[in-house]
N, C-alpha and C positions, 0 to 999 in steps of 0.2 A: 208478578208472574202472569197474573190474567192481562195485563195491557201487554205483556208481549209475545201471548199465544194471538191475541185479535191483531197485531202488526202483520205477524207471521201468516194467521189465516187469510189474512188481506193479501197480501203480497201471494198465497196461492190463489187465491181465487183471479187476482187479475192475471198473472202469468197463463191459468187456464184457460181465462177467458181472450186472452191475446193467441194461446195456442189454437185456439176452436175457430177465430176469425180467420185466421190464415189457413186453414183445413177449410173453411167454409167458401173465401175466397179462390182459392186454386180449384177447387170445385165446381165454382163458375166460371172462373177462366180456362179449366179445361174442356167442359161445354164448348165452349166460345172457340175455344183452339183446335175442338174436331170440326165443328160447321166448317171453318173456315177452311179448313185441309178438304174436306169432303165437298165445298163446292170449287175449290181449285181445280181437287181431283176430276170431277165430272165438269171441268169445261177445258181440264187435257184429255178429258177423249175414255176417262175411266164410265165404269157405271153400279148405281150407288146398288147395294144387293141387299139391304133394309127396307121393306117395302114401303112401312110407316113413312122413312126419311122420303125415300125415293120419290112418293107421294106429295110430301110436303115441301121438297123444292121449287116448286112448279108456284105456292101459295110463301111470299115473303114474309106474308103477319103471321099466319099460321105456323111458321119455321121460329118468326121471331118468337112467341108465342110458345110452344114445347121447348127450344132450345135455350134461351132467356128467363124468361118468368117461371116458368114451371121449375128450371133448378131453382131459382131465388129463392122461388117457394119453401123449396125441399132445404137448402141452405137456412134460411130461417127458421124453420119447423123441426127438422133435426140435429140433435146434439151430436157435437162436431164426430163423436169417435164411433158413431154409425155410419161417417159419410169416408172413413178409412177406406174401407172396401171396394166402394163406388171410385173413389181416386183411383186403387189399384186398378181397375177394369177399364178405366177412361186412360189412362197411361195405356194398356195394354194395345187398345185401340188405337191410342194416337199411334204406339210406337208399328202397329200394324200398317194405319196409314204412312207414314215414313217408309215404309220398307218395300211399299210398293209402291211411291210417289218417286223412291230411288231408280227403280226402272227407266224414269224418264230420263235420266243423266246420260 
């Protein structure tokens, strides 16, 4: 019985921890997937109304820098089911950006 409660806990633990990597991952690919809509957008002629960002367009390391590393960070450091949240609000964003990148059609 005990060897096959530690199968079982095994097989949760890596299921969790394959769940937590791909919450972790989409996290920094969603990062990555608003810079990239956000400097599209502002070289169609939009403009950014985050000042922080707006600010840090202009500095490439520094963009790289809060928009790259600093999630990695946050992705390493935080267990995956804190970064739920943060997903929802970067979706909400991108899908903000989509909907106004649609104007240009």
């Amino acid at each position: 019985m005990a060897i096959l409660w530690t199968e079982i806990s095994h097989y949760l633990s890596v299921a969790e921890w394959k769940k937590g990597l791909s919450i972790k991952v989409a996290y920094v690919l969603l990062h990555q997937t608003d810079i990239l809509m956000t400097n599209f957008a502002i070289s169609a002629g939009f403009k950014e109304f985050n000042p922080v960002i707006r600010g840090l367009l202009d500095a490439p390391v520094q963009l790289l820098v809060f928009k790259l590393i600093i999630p990695l960070i946050i992705a390493w450091l935080v267990p995956a089911k804190f970064l739920l949240p943060a997903l929802v609000l970067l979706l909400v964003v991108i899908g903000w950006n989509l909907t106004q990148l649609s104007f240009l059609l």
